[in-house]
N, CA, C and O of each residue as an XYZ file, in Angstrom:
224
protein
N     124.395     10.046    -10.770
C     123.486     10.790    -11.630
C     122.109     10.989    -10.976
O     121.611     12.114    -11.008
N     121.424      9.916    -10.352
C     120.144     10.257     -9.778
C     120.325     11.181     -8.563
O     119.407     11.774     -7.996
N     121.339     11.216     -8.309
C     121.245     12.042     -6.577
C     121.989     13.571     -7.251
O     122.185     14.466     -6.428
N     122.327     13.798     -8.511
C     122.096     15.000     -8.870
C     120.834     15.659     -9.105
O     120.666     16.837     -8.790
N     119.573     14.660     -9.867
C     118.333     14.866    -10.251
C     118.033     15.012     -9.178
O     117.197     15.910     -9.271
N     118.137     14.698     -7.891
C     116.949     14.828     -6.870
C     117.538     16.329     -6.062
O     116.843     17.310     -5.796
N     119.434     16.102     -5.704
C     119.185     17.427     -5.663
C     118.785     18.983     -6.428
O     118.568     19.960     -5.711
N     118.729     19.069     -7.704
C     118.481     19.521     -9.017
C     116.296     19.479     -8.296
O     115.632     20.391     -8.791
N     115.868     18.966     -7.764
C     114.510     19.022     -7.515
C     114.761     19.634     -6.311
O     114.634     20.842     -6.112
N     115.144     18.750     -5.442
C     114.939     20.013     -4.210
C     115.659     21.377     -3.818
O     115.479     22.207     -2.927
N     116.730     21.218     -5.081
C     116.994     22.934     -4.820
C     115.850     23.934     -5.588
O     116.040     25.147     -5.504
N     114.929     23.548     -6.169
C     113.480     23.762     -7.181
C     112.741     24.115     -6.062
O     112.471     25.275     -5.748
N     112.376     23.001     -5.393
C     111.361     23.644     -4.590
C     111.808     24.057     -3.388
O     110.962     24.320     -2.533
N     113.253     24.201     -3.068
C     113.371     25.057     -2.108
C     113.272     26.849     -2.613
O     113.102     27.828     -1.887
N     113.381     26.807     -3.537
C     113.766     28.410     -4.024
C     112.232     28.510     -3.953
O     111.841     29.582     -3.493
N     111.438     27.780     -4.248
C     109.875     28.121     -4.321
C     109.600     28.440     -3.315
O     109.045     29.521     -3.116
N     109.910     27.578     -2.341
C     109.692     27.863     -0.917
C     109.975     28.902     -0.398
O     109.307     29.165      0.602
N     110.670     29.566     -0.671
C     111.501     30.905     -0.322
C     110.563     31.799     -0.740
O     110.127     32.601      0.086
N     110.169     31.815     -1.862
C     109.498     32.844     -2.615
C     108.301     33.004     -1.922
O     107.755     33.968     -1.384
N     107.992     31.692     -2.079
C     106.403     31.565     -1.436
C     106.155     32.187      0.001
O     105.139     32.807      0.314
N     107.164     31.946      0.770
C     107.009     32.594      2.028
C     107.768     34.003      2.256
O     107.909     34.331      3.434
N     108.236     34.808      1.339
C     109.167     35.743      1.719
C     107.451     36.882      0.456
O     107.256     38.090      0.594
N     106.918     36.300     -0.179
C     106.277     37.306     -1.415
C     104.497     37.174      0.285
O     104.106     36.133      0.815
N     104.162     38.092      0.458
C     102.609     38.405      1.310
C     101.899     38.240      0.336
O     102.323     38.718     -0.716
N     100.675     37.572      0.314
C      99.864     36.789     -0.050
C      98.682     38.300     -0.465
O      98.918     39.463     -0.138
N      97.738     37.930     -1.058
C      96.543     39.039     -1.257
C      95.408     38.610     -0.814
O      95.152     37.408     -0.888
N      94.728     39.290     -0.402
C      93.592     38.708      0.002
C      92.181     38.722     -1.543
O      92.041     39.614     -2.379
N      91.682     37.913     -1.466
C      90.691     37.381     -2.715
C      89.085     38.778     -2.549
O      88.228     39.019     -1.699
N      89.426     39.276     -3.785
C      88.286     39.879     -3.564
C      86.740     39.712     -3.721
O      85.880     40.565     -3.937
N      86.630     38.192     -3.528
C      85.331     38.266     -3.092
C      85.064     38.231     -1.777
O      83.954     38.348     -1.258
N      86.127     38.062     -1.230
C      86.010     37.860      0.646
C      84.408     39.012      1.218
O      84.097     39.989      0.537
N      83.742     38.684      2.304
C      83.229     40.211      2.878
C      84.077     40.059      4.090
O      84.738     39.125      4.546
N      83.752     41.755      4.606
C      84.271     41.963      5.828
C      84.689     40.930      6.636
O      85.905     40.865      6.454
N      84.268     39.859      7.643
C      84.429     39.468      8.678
C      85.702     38.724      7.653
O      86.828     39.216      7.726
N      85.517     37.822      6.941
C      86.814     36.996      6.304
C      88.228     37.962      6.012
O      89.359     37.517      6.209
N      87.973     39.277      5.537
C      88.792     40.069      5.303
C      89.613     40.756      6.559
O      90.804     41.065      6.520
N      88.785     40.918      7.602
C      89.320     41.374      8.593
C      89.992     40.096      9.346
O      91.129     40.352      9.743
N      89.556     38.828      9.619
C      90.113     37.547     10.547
C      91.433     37.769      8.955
O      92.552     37.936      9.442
N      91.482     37.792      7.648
C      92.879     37.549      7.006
C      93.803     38.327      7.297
O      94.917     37.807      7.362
N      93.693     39.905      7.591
C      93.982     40.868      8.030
C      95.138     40.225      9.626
O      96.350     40.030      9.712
N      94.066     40.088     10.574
C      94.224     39.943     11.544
C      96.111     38.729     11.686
O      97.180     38.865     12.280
N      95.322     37.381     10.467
C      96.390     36.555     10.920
C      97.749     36.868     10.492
O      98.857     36.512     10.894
N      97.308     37.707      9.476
C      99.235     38.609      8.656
C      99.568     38.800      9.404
O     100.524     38.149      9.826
N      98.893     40.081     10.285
C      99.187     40.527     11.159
C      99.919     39.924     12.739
O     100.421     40.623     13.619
N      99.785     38.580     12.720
C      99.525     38.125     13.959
C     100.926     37.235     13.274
O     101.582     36.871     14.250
N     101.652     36.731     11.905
C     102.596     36.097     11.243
C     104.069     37.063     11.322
O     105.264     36.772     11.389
N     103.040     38.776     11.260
C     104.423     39.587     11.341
C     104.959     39.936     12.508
O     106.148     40.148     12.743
N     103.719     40.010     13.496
C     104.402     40.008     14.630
C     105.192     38.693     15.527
O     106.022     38.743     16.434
N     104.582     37.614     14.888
C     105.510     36.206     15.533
C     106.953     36.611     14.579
O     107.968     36.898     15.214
N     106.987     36.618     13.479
C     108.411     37.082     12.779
C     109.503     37.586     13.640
O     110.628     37.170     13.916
N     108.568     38.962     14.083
C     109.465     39.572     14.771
C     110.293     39.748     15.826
O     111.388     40.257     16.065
N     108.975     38.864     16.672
C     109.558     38.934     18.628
C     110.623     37.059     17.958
O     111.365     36.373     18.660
N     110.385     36.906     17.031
C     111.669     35.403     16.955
C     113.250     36.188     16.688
O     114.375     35.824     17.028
N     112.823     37.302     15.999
C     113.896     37.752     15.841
C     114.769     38.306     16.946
O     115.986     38.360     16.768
N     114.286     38.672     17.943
C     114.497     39.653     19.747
C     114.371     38.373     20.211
O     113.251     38.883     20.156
N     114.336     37.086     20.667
C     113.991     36.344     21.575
C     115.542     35.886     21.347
O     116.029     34.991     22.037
């Protein structure tokens, strides 16, 4: 029974996990420029590691 509860939890926060990393994030609008552009930058820099993993 307990090692149903625990898997019953970590199949929980695995689906979160999923979500969490598969849903792009927003950027906060109080940011100014320079914060907005370096958030910009690291998406950017997450989609392109994504991708060349996918070709390597």
């Amino acid at each position: 029974m307990p090692v149903l509860i625990l898997l019953g939890i970590g199949a929980i926060y695995g689906i979160a996990g999923l979500i969490d990393r598969c849903t792009p994030s927003k950027p906060n609008s109080n940011m100014n420029d320079k914060e907005r552009t370096q958030w910009i930058i690291k998406q950017n820099q997450k989609r392109i590691e994504k991708i060349m993993r996918k070709y390597l």
